[in-house]
PyMOL CGO cylinders between C-alpha atoms (Angstrom):
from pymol import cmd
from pymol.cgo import CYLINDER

trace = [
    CYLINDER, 14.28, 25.71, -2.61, 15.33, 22.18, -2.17, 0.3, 1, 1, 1, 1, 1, 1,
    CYLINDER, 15.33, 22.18, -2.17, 11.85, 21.31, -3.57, 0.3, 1, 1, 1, 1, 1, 1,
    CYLINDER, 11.85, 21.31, -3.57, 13.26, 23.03, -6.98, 0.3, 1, 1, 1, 1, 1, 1,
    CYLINDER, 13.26, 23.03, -6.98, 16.68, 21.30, -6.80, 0.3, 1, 1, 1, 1, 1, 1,
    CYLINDER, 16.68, 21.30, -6.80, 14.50, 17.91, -5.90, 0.3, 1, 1, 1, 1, 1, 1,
    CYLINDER, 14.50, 17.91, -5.90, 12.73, 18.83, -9.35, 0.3, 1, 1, 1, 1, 1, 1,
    CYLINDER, 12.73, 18.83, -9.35, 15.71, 19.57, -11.59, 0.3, 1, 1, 1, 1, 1, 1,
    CYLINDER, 15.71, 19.57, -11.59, 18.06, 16.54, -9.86, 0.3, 1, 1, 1, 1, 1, 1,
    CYLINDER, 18.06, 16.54, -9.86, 14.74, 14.09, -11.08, 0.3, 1, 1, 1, 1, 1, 1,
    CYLINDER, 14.74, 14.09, -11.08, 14.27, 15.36, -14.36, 0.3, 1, 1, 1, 1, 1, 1,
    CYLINDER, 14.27, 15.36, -14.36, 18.42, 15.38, -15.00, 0.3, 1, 1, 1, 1, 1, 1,
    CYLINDER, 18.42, 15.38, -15.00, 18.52, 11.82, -13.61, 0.3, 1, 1, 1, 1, 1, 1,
    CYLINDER, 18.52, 11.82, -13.61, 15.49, 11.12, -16.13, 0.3, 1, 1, 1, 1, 1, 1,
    CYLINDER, 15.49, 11.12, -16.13, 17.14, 12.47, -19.42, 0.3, 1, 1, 1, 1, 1, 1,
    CYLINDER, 17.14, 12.47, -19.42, 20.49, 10.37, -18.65, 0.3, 1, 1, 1, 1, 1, 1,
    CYLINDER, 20.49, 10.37, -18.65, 18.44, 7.15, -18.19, 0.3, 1, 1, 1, 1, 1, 1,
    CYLINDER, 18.44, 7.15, -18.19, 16.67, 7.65, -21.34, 0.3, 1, 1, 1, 1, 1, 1,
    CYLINDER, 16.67, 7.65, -21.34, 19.89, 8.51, -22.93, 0.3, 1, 1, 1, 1, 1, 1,
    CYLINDER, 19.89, 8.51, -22.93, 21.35, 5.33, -21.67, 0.3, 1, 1, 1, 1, 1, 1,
    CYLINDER, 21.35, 5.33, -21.67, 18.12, 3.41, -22.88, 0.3, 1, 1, 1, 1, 1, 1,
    CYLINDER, 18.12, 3.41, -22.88, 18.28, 4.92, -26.42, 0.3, 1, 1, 1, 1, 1, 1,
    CYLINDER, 18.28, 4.92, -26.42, 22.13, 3.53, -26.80, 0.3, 1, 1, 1, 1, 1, 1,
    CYLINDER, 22.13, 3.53, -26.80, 20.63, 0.04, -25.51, 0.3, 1, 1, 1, 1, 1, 1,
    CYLINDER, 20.63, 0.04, -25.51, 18.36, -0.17, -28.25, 0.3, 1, 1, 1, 1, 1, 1,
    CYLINDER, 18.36, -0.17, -28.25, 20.21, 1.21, -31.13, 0.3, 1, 1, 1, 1, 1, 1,
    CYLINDER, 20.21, 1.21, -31.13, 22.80, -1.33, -29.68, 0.3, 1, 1, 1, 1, 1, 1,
    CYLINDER, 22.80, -1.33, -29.68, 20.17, -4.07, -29.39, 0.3, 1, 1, 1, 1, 1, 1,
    CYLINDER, 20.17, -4.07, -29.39, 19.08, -3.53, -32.81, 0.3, 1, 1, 1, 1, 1, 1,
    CYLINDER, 19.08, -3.53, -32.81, 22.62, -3.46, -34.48, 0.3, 1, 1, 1, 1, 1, 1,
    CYLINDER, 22.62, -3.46, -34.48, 23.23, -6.76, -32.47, 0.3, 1, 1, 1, 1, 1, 1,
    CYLINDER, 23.23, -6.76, -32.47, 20.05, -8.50, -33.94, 0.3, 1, 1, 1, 1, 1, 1,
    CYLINDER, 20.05, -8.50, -33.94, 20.87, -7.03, -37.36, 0.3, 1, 1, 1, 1, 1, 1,
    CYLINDER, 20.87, -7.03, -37.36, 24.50, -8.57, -37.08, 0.3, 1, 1, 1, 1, 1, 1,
    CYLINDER, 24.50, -8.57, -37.08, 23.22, -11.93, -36.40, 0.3, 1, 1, 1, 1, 1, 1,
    CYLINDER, 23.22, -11.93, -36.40, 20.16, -12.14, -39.02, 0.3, 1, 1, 1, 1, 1, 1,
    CYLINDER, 20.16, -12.14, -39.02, 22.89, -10.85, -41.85, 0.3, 1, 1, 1, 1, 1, 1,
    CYLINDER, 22.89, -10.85, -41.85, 25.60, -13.38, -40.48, 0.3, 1, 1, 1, 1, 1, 1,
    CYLINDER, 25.60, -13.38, -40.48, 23.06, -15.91, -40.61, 0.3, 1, 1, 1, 1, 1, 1,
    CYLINDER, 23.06, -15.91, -40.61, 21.65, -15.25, -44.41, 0.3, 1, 1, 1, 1, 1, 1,
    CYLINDER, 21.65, -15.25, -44.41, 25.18, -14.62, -45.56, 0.3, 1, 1, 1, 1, 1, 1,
    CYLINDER, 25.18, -14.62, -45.56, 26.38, -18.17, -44.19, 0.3, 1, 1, 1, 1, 1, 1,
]
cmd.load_cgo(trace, "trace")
């Protein structure tokens, strides 16, 4: 029993850190994006 919950607490605590990783790099990439236009357009 506490094996299972072990299991499912792992895998829940695995999909919200990939989850927070995604937003990272879409945030990452926006950021870099930002600065290359800012820096053709100037």
């Amino acid at each position: 029993m506490s094996h299972d919950t072990n299991t499912i607490d792992s895998r829940t605590h695995e999909g919200e850190l990939n989850k927070l990783g995604f937003w990272i790099f879409i945030t990452a990439e926006f950021a870099l994006f930002g600065t290359l236009f800012a820096t053709l357009l100037t």
